[in-house]
Wavefront OBJ file of the C-alpha trace (Angstrom):
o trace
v 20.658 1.648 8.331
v 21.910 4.067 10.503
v 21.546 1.521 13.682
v 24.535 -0.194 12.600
v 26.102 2.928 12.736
v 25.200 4.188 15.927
v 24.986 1.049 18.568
v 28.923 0.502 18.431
v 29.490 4.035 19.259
v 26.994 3.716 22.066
v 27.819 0.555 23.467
v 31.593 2.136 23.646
v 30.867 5.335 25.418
v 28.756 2.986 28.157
v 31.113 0.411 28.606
v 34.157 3.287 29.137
v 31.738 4.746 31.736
v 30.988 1.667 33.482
v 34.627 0.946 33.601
v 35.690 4.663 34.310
v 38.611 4.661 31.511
v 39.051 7.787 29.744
v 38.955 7.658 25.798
v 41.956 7.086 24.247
v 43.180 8.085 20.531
v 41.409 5.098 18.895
v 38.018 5.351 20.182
v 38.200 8.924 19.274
v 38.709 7.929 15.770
v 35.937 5.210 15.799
v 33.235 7.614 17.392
v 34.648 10.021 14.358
v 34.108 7.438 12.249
v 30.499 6.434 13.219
v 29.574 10.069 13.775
v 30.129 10.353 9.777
v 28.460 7.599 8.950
v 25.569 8.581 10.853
v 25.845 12.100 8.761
v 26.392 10.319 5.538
v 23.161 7.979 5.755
v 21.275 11.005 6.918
v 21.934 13.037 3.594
v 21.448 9.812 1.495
v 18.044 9.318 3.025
v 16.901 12.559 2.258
v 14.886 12.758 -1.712
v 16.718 15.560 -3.306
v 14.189 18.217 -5.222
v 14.659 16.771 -8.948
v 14.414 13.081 -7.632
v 10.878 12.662 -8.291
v 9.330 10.171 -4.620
v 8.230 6.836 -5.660
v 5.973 4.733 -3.572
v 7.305 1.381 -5.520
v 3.992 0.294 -6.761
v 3.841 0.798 -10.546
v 3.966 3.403 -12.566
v 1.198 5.687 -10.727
v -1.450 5.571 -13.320
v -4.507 3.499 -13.974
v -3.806 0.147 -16.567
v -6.033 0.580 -20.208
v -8.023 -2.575 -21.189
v -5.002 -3.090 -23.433
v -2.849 -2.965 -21.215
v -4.593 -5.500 -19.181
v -5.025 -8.311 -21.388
v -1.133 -8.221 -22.389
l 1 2 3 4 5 6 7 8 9 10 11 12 13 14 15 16 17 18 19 20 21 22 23 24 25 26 27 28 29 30 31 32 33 34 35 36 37 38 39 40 41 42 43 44 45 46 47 48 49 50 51 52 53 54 55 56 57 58 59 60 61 62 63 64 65 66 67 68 69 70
């Protein structure tokens, strides 16, 4: 979930601006930090060409009457 990423990183940069602080070393390095995390769930979201997409409800084709009855 990329919204556990994100919300620290923008809960910092408003409460810096609210108190008028500038950034310092460290919250540099933890906006780094979530800003690669955000990158990193967005390339593990995407379905890569030889994944094949699955819609998680069976196997995609129609049951036989033997197949039933098992």
């Amino acid at each position: 979930m990329i919204l556990f990423a994100l919300v620290p990183a923008v809960s910092v940069l408003a409460g810096r601006g609210l108190q008028g602080a500038p950034l310092d070393g460290t919250t540099a390095v933890g906006l780094a930090c979530g800003a690669l995390a955000c990158v990193a769930q967005g390339r593990s979201a995407r379905p890569t060409s030889g994944t094949p997409v699955r819609s998680g409800r069976g196997t995609g084709r129609a049951a036989t009457a033997p197949e039933r009855v098992r």
